[in-house]
N, C-alpha and C positions, 0 to 999 in steps of 0.2 A: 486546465487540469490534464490536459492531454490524453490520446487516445488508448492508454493503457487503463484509465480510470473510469472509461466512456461504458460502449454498450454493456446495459445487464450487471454491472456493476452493482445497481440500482438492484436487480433482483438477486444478486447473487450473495451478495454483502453478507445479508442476512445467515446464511448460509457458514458464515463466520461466526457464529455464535455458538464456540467449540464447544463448551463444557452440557452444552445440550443433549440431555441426554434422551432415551427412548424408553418406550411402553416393557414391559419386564415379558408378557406372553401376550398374545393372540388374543386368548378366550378371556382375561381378568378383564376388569372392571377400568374403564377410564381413572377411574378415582385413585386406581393403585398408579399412573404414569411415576416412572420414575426421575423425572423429573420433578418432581414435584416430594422426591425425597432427601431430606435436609443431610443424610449420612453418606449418599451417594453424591451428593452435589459436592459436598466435604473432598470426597475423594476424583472427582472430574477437577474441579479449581487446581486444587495440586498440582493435578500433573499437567493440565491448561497453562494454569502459569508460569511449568516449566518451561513451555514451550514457548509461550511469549518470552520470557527470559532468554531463549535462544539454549536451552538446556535438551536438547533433542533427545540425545541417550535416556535422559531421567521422563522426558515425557511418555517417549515411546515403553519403555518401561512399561509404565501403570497401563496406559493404549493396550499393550499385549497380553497385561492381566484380563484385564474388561474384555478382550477378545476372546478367552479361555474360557473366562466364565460365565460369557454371550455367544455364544459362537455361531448363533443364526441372528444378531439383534445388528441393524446398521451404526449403533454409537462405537464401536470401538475404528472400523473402516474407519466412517464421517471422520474423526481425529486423526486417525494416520492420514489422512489424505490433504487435511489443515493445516498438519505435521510436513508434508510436503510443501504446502503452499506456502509456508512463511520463507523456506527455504528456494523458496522463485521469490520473495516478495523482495529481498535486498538485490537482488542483481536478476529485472524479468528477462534480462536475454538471455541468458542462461537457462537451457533447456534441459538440462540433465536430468531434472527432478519430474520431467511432463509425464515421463511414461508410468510412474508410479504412481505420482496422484491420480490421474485418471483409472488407474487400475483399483484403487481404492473407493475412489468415489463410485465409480460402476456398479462397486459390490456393495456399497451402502446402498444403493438405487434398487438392486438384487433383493437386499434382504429386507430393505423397506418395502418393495411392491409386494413380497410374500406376506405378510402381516397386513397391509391395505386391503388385497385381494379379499382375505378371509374377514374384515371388520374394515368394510368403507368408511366408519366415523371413528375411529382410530386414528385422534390430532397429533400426535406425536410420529405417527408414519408417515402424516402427509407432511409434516413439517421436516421429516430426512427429506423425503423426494424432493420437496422445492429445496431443503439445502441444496442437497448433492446436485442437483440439475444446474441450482441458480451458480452454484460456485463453478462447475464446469464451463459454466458460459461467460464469466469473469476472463477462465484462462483462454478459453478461446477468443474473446476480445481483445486482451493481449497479444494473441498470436494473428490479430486480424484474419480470422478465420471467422466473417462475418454473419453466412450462414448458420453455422453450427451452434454460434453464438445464438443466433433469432432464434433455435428451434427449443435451444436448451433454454433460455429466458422465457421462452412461450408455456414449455411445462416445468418449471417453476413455479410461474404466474398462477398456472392450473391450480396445480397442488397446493399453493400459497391461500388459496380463497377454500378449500379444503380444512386449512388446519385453522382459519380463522373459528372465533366462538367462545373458546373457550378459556375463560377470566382470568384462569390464575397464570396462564400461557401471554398472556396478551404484554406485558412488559416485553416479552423478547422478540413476538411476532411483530410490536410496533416499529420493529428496526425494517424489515422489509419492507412495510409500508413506505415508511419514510424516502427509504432510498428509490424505489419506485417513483415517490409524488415528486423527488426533485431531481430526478436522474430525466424522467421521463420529458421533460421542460425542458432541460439543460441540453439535450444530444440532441434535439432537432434543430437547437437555437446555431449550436456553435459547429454541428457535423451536417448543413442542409441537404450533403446523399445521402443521408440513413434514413431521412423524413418517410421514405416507404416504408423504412423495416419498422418503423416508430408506430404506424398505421397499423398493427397489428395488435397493438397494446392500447389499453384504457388512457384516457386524458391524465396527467396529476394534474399536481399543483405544487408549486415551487415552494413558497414561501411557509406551507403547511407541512410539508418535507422537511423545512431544517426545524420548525417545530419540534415535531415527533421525534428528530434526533435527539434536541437537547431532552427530551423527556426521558428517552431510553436511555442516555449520557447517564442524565440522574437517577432514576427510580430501576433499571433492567439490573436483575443479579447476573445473568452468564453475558446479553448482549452490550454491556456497558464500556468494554475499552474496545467492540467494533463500532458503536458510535462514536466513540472519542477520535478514534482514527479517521472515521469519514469528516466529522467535524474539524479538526484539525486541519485536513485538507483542504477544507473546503473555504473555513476562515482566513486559510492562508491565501487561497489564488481569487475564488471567486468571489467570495464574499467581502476580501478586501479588511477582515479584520486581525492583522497584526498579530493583537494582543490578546485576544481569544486565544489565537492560535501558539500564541508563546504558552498563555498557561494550561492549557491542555498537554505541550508537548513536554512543559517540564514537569508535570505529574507523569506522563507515562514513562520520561526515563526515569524517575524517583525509584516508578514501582519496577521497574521490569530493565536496571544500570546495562545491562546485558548486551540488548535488543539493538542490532547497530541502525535499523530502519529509524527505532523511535530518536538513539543518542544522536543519529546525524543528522533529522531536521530539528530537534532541538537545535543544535549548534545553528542551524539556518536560520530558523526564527528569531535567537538571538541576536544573529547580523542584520535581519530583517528589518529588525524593532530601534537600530543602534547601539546597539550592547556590543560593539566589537571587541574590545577585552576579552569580556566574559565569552564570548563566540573563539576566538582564540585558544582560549584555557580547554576547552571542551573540544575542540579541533584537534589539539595536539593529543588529547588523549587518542583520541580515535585513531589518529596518525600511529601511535603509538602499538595499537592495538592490533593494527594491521602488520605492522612489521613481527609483532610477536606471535603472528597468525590465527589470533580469536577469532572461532567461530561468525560465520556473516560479514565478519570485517574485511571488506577485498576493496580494489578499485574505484567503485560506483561510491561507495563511502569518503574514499581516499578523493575522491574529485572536488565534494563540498569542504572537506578540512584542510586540505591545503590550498584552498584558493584561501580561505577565511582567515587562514593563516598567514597568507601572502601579506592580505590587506592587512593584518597587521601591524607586520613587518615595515612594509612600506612609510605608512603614517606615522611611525615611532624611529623614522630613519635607519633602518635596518635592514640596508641596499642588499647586501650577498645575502643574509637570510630570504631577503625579497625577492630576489630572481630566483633562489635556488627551492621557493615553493611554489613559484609561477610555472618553475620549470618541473614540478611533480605534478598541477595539475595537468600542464598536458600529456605528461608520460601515463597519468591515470587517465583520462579521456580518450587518451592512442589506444590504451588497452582495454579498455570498455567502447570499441567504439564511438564516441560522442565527440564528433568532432566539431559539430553545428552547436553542438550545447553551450549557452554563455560562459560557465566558467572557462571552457576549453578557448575562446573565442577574445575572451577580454584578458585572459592571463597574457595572451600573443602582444594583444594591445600595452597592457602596461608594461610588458619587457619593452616591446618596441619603444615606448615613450623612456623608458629608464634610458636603453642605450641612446639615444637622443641626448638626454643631457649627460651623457658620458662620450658625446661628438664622437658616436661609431655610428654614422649615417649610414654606411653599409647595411652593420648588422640590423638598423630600426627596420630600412625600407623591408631586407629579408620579412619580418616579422609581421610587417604592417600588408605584405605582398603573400602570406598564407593566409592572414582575415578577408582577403580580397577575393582569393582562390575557394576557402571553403565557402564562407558564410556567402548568402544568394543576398543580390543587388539591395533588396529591402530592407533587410538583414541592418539594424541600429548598429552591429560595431561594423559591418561593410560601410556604411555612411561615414564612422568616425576616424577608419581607417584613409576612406579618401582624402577625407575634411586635413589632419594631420599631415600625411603625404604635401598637401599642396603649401599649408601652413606653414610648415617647417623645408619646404623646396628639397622635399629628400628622394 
């Protein structure tokens, strides 16, 4: 799943359960949380889904209502700061967005602690602070900013066992848990340096982890499409299941056509599963998208659809189409940096094998001699690059 998905992800996740909203004052009565009011939820969904849509303008919007007319309460911050993060979430090297989420989420931490202070059993407060905390330490995992990460998942954790309790909260808190019981398994197994920083946190349990997800999948009102995302992920790489993960990813772009994070692993899953037609069809859109400059559509997107598009190409004998999307994916990979990344890696390869049977043994070996150069000795197209070279005496 790779180290962008690794530490605290598990505690921060939850944290993504945007349309959550907060306690209305101080001194009222638990009973009154507003979250737990069906008119106010009405209007968080809305502008949530704008946001999943990739609709920032219109999210932000309503976010700046709810800030007017909260103006000491951490739910309208927690969103803009969400509102930030989806806008890291299609391209994480992309830093531009770092200084303002953080500035947001700070001030959700701010106006959460002031409410805490005054009513320690105050679930809705403690449930910002483990958001904002947990999600900060999301970004700082991304940014391998390892420390920062441990301190921020540590009070999280705190606050997390805080807002636990109470019944009718418990659908969207089971999303933290979750990611907790199989994040906590998963980063010692596959990151063995973190195992000290792992030491600081309670034991899970894996398999009781993706449980609790599919449960919040199904039954959570506001956490239910950040379980579908961890799920998604998860049945993609670790869990090894395909076709969970095809149809989780073609509900999410159904509901939210927008979102280039959810249309471009669609289009993956698709090729994934053998559907390369249909992974085509949905490629080009994306391709499409980006040249017309839609929102989130850049690069990092452009890298999965014109490889899937390549392979199209190729297999339906559609040689210049087929070089000429081999040759987009590395122009997207050059400008995303991602030069180790398989698509950028096996597009080299199959140009080099095309010109091969178009007996430009120059241009192969060139092609087959940057798989060499980038990708390290272990490296499966390093192997296939040698294997080739020797095969065809180029």
């Amino acid at each position: 799943m790779g180290v962008t998905l690794l530490l605290l992800s598990c505690f921060s996740a939850f944290a993504q359960m945007e349309d959550t909203s907060l306690v209305t004052e101080i001194g009222e009565k638990k009973s009154q949380y507003l979250l737990l009011d069906k008119g106010l939820q009405f209007r968080i969904t809305d502008a949530v889904n704008s946001m999943y849509n990739f609709d920032f303008e219109k999210a932000e919007r309503g976010f700046a209502v709810m800030r007017h007319t909260y103006p000491e309460h951490p739910l309208p911050y927690f969103l803009m700061g969400l509102s930030q993060w989806w806008k890291i979430a299609v391209d994480t090297e992309n830093k531009k967005h770092d200084k303002a989420f953080h500035t947001y989420m700070e001030t959700a931490i701010e106006k959460a602690s002031a409410i805490f202070e005054g009513d320690s059993e105050n679930k809705e407060a403690a449930f910002f602070l483990a958001g904002a905390h947990g999600f900060q330490g999301r970004l700082h995992s991304e940014r391998q900013n390892w420390t920062k990460a441990a301190l921020s998942g540590k009070n999280a954790l705190k606050y997390l066992e805080y807002s636990k309790g109470e019944e009718e909260l418990n659908p969207e808190l089971l999303l933290g848990d979750a990611l907790f019981n199989y994040f906590s398994v998963w980063i010692p197994k596959n990151y063995p340096l973190l195992k000290p920083v792992m030491l600081l946190f309670p034991k899970g349990d894996q398999e009781l982890g993706l449980q609790q997800l599919e449960e919040v999948a199904e039954n959570a009102f506001y956490a239910r499409v950040e379980a579908q995302y961890f799920l998604f992920r998860l049945y993609a790489s670790e869990e090894r299941q395909p076709f969970k993960a095809l149809n989780i990813t073609s509900y999410l772009h159904g509901k939210y056509p927008n979102n280039p994070y959810f249309h471009r692993f669609f289009a993956r899953q698709l090729y994934a599963v053998g559907r390369g037609p249909d992974a085509y069809e949905v490629s080009l859109e994306i391709l499409e998208r980006i040249e017309e400059g839609w929102t989130g559509y850049e690069a990092n997107s452009g890298r999965y659809a014109a490889f899937f598009a390549a392979q199209h190409y190729e297999k339906t004998g559609q040689t210049e189409l087929a070089k000429q999307h081999y040759r987009k994916t590395i122009s997207f990979g050059e400008e995303t940096e991602n030069q180790e990344s398989g698509y950028y890696l096996y597009s080299l390869i199959q140009l080099g094998k095309i010109a091969t049977t178009e007996n430009d043994k120059q241009k192969a070996r060139e092609y087959f001699d940057k798989v060499k150069k980038i990708a390290k000795r272990k490296h499966p197209a390093h192997k296939e690059a040698r294997e080739f070279i020797r095969k065809n005496k180029l």
